[in-house]
C-alpha positions in Angstrom: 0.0 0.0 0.0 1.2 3.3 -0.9 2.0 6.1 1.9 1.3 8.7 -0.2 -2.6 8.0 -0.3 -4.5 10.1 -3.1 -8.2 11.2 -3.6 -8.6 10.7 -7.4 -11.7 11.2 -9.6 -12.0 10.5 -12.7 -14.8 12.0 -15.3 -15.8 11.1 -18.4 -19.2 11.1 -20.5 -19.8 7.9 -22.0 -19.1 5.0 -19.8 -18.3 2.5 -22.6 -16.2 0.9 -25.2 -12.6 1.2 -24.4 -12.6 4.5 -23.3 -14.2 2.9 -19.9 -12.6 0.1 -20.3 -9.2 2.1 -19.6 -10.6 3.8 -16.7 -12.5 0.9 -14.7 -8.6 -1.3 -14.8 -6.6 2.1 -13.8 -9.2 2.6 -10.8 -8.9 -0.8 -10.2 -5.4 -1.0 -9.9 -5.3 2.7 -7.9 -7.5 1.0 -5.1 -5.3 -1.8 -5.0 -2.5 0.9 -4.3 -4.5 1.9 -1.7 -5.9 5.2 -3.3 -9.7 6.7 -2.5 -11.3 6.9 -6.0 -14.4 8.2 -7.4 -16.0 7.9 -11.4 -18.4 11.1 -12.6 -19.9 9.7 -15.9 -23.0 9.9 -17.7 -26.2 8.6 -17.0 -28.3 8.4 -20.4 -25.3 6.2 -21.8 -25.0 2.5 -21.3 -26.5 -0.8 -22.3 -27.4 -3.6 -19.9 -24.0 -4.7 -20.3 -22.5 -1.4 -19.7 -24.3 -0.4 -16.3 -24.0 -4.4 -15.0 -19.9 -3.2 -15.1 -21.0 0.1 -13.3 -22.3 -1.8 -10.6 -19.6 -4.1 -10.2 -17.0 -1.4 -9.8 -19.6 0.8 -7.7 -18.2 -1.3 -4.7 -15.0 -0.8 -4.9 -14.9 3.0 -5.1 -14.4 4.7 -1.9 -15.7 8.3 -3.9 -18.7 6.7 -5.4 -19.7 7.0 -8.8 -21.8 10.2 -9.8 -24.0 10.4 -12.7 -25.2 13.0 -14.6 -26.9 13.6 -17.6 -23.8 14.7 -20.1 -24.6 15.6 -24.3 -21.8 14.2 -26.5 -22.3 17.5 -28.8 -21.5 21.3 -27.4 -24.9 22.4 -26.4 -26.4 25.2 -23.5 -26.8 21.9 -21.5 -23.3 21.8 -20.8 -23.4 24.6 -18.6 -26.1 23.1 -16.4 -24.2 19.8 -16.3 -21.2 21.9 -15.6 -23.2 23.1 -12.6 -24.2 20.0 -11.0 -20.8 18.4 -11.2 -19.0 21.6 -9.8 -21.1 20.3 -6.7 -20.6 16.8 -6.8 -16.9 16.9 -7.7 -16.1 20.0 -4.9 -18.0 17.8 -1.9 -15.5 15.0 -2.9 -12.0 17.3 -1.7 -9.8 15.3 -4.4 -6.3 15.7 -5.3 -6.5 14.6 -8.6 -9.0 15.4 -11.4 -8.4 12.8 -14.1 -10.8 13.8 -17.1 -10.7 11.1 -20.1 -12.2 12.2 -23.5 -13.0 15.8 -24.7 -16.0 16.4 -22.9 -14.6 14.5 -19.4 -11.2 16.5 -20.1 -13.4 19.8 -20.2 -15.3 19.3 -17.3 -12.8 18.3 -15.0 -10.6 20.8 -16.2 -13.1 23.9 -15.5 -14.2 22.5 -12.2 -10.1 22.1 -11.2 -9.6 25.5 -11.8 -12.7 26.9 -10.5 -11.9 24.6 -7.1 -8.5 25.6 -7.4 -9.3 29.4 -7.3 -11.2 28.3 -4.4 -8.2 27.3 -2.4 -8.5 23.5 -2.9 -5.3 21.4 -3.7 -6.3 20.1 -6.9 -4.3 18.5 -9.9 -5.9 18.7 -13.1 -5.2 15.7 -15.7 -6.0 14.7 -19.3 -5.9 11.6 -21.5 -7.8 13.5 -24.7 -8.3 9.0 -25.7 -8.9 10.9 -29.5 -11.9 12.8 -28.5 -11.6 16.0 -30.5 -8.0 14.9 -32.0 -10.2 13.1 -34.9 -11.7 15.5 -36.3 -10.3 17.4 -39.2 -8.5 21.3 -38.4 -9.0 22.1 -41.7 -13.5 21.9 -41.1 -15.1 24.3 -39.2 -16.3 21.6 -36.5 -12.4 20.7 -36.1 -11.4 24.4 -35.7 -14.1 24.9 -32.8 -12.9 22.0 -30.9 -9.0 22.6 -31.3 -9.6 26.1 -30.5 -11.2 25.2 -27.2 -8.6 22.7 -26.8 -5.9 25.3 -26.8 -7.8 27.1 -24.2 -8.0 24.2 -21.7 -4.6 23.6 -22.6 -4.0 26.8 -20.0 -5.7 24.9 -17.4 -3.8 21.2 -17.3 -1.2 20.5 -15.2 -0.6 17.0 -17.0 -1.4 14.8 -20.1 -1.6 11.3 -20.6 -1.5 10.4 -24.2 -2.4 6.1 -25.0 0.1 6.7 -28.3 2.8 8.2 -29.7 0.4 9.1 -32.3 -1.9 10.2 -30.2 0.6 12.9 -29.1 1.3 13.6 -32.2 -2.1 14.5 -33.5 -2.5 17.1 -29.9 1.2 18.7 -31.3 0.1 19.0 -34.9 -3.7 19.9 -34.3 -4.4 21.7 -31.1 -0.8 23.2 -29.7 3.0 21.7 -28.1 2.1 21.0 -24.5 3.0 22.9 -21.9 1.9 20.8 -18.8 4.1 17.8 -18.1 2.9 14.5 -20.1 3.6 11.0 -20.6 2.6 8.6 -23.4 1.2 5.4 -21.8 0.3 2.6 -23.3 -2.9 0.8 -22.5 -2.8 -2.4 -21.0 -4.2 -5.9 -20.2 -4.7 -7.9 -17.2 -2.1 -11.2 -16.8 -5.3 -13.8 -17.2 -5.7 -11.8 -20.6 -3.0 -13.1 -22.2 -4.4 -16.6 -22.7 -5.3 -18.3 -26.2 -8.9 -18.3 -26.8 -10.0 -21.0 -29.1 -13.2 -21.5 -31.4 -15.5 -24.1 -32.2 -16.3 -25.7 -35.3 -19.4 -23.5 -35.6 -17.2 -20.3 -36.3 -17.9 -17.5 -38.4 -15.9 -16.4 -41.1 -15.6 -12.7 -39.9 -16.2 -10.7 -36.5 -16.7 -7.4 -36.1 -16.9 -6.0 -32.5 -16.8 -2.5 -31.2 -18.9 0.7 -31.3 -21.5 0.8 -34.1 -20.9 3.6 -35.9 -18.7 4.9 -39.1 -15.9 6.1 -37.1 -15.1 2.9 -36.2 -15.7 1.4 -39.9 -19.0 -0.9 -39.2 -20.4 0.1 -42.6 -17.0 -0.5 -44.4 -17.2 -4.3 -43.3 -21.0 -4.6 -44.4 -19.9 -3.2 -47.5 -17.0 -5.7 -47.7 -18.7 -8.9 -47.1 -21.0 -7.8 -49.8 -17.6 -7.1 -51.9 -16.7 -10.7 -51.3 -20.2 -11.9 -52.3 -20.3 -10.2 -55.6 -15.9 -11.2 -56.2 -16.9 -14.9 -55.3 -20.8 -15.6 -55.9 -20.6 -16.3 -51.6 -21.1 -14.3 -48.7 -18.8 -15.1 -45.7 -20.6 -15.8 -42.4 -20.3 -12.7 -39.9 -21.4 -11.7 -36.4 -21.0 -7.8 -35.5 -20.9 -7.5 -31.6 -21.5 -4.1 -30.0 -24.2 -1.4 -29.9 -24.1 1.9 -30.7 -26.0 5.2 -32.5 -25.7 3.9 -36.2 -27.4 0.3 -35.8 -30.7 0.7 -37.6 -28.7 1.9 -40.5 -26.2 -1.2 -40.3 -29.0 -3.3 -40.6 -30.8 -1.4 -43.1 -27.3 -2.1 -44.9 -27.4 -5.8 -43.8 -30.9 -6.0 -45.8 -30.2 -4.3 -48.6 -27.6 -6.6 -49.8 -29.6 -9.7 -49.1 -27.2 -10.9 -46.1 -29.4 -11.2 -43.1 -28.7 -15.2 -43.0 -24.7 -14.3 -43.1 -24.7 -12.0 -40.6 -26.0 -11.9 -37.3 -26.0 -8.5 -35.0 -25.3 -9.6 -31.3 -25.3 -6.9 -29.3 -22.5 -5.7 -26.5 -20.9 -9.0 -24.6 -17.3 -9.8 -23.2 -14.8 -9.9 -25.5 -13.5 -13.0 -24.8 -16.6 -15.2 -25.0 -17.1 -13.0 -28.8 -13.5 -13.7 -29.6 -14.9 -17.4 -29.9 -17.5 -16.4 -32.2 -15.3 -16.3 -35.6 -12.2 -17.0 -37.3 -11.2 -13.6 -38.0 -11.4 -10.1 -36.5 -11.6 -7.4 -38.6 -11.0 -4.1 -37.2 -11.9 -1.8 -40.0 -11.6 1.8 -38.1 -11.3 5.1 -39.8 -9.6 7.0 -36.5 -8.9 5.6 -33.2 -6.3 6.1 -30.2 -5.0 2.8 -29.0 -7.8 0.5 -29.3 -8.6 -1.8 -26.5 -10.2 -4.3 -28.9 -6.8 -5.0 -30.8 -4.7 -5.7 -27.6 -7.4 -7.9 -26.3 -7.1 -10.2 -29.5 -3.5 -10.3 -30.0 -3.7 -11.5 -26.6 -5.7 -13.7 -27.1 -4.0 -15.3 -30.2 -6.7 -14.9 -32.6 -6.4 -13.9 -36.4 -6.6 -9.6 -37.1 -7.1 -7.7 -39.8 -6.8 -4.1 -38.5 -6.7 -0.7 -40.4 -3.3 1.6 -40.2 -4.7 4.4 -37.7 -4.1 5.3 -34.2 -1.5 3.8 -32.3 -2.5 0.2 -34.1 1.4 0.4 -36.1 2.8 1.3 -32.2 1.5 -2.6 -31.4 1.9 -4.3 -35.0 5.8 -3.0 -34.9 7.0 -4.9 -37.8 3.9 -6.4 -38.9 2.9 -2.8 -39.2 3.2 -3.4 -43.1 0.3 -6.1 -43.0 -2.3 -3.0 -42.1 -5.0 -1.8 -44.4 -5.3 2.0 -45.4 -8.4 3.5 -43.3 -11.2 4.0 -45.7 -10.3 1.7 -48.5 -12.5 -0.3 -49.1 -10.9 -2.5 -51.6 -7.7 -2.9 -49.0 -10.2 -4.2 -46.6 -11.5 -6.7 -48.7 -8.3 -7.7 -50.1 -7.4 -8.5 -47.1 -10.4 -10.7 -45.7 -10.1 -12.5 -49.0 -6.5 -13.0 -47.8 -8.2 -14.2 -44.6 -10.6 -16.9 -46.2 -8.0 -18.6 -48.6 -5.1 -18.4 -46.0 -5.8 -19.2 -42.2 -2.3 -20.6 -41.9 -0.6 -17.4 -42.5 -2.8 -15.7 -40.4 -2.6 -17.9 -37.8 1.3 -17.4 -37.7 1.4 -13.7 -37.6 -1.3 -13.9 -34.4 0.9 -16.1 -32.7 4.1 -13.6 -33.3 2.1 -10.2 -32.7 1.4 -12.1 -29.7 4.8 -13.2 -28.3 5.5 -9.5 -27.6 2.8 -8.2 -26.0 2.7 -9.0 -22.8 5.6 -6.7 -20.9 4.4 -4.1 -23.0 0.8 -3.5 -22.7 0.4 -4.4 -19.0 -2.4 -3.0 -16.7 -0.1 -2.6 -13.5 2.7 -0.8 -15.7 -0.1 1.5 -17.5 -1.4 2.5 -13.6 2.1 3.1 -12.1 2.8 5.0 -14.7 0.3 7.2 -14.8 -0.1 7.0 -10.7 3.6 8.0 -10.5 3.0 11.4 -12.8 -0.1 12.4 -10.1 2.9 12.1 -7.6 5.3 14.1 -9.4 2.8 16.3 -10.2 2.2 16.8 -6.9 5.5 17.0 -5.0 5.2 13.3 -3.7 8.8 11.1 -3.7 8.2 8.9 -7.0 10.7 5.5 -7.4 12.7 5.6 -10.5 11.7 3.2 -13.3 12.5 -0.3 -13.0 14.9 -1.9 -15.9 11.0 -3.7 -16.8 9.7 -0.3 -17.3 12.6 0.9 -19.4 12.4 -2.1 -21.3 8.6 -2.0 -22.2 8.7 1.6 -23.3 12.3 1.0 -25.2 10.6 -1.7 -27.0 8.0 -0.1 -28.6 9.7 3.2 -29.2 12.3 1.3 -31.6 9.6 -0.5 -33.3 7.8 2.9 -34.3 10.5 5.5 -34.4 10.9 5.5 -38.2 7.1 5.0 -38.4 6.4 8.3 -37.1 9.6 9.8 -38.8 8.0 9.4 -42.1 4.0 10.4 -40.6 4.5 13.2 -38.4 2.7 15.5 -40.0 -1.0 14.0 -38.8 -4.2 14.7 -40.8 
């Protein structure tokens, strides 16, 4: 147990996906360190599944979890949710306001300082986990949110990107930081990093993750129905997840006469869907550091995946087996790749997966990011172990000449 104990909240809107994924393992692991921490999230989001994890953290947070009804758009509601977490948050005392996503990081960053002026002791954090970083500077929708970005760039004490590219993207689009930061990589739990095997029933083709364009659903639709046309048969796909562009999916789904190919199943672990299909196909147009790729490299299974994010940061130098975001006849090149050669496949799972493990580890992602709270805050911090040196050594020569030749991010 630590004797530097710390009251840390953490606030973001939508308490799902990977996003919450990251957040429920670093409070996890921040209790288990002996830390007091709280969640502020939203509470029109969430499935069944999604508030069934809620409850099962609830417990285990000594600063409760508050929930308030939180728009994913700008609106004049914002200022009345503003309101009523001021409140909540200021009754907690914390040391440490940990906001994850654009709308988390803005709240948490506006109450800090407000609370701050106040004469509280409070450290204000930010992982921006893409938020605003995807949308385009050169559209009017990108230059609102960058410009505000800037603003509560004057208000952080410290930033925790999931990627080097992630980082990048903040550099390029909003400003160079000014507040300390620290790229940390998500991570998995020990058990994670077991095989996961499928029955003889498999699909083809899985597809599991938010439902909506960002994250590519319709470009799979659109490329089983490629592979239909190319080879006079559609491949059998389930598409796991739930999300704000689902009635159109399977408006999609009927359109191109595939409703007996491919089944919609709604949000469930991502283990028990890992055993669902043969293939994953990660088919995103912007992302951070998915959760969703780790999780099946862990768990030894066949990946397509699209060449975004911080997915080259874990492929390293099977970056070159990626797919161009968007391109829709890349993506089905590939899954055609998939159904005519599971052998190949099979061997690059099993040698993504061989180096995962120190890397891309839940207890290194908290102390890392536990450790910059410290500093941040005057506490005595241990210097990095040689496995901490390693992990982060690893990587970085696996994507330094990546990066050399993308820096410039769109």
């Amino acid at each position: 147990m630590t004797t530097n104990t710390l009251r840390i909240v953490h606030c973001v809107r939508s308490p799902i996906g990977g996003i919450f994924r990251h957040i429920r393992d670093l409070a996890e692991c921040q209790v288990d360190q002996g830390h007091e921490v709280g969640l502020i999230c939203d509470s029109s989001t969430g499935s069944t599944y999604d508030n069934a994890l809620l409850d099962e953290l609830r417990p285990r947070l000594s600063l409760g979890i508050g929930r308030f009804p939180m728009k994913r758009q700008l609106s004049v509601a914002d200022f009345k949710a503003a309101h009523a977490l001021y409140n909540h948050v200021r009754n907690l005392e914390p040391d440490v306001l940990h906001g994850h996503g654009a709308k988390g990081g803005a709240y948490s960053r506006i109450i800090g300082s407000i609370l701050r002026m106040k004469g509280q002791d409070v450290t204000r954090l930010y992982s921006p986990h893409g938020g605003s970083l995807h949308y385009d500077p050169n559209r009017i929708e990108g230059r609102v949110y960058h410009t505000l970005e800037r603003l509560f760039s004057r208000m952080t004490d410290g930033l925790v990107f999931v990627s080097d590219y992630e980082r990048a993207a903040f550099e390029s689009k909003v400003c160079l930081p000014t507040a300390s930061s620290r790229v940390v990589y998500n991570g998995l739990k020990p058990e994670e990093f077991s095989p996961v095997s499928v029955g003889p029933d498999a699909v083809d083709f899985l597809f599991i993750g938010m439902l909506r364009d960002l994250k590519g659903t319709d470009l799979f639709i659109e490329a089983l129905n490629n592979i239909k046309l190319a080879t006079g048969t559609a491949p059998t796909a389930r598409i796991v997840g739930e999300g704000p562009d689902e009635d159109r999916y399977r408006r999609m789904v009927h359109t191109y006469g595939l409703e007996e190919k491919v089944t919609f199943q709604g949000a469930m672990p991502y283990r028990m869907a890992l055993q669902l299909a043969k293939t994953v196909v990660v088919p995103s147009r912007a992302e951070a550091m998915p959760y969703i790729v780790l999780e099946t490299i862990a768990a030894e299974r066949p990946l397509i995946a699209t060449r975004v994010g911080g997915i080259p940061e874990v492929f390293g130098k099977y970056a070159d087996r990626l797919v161009e975001p968007g391109h829709l006849g890349g993506l089905t090149a590939a899954m055609l790749q998939a159904l005519s050669n599971s052998q190949d496949m099979a061997r690059t799972a099993k040698g993504l997966r061989s180096c995962l493990a120190e890397t891309f580890s839940a207890d290194l992602m908290s102390e890392r990011i536990t450790d910059l709270y410290k500093e941040l805050r005057g506490h005595p911090v241990p210097s990095n172990d040689a496995r901490t040196d390693k992990a982060v050594d690893d990587v970085a020569s696996h994507t330094q000449s990546y990066f050399a030749k993308t820096r410039q991010i769109r």
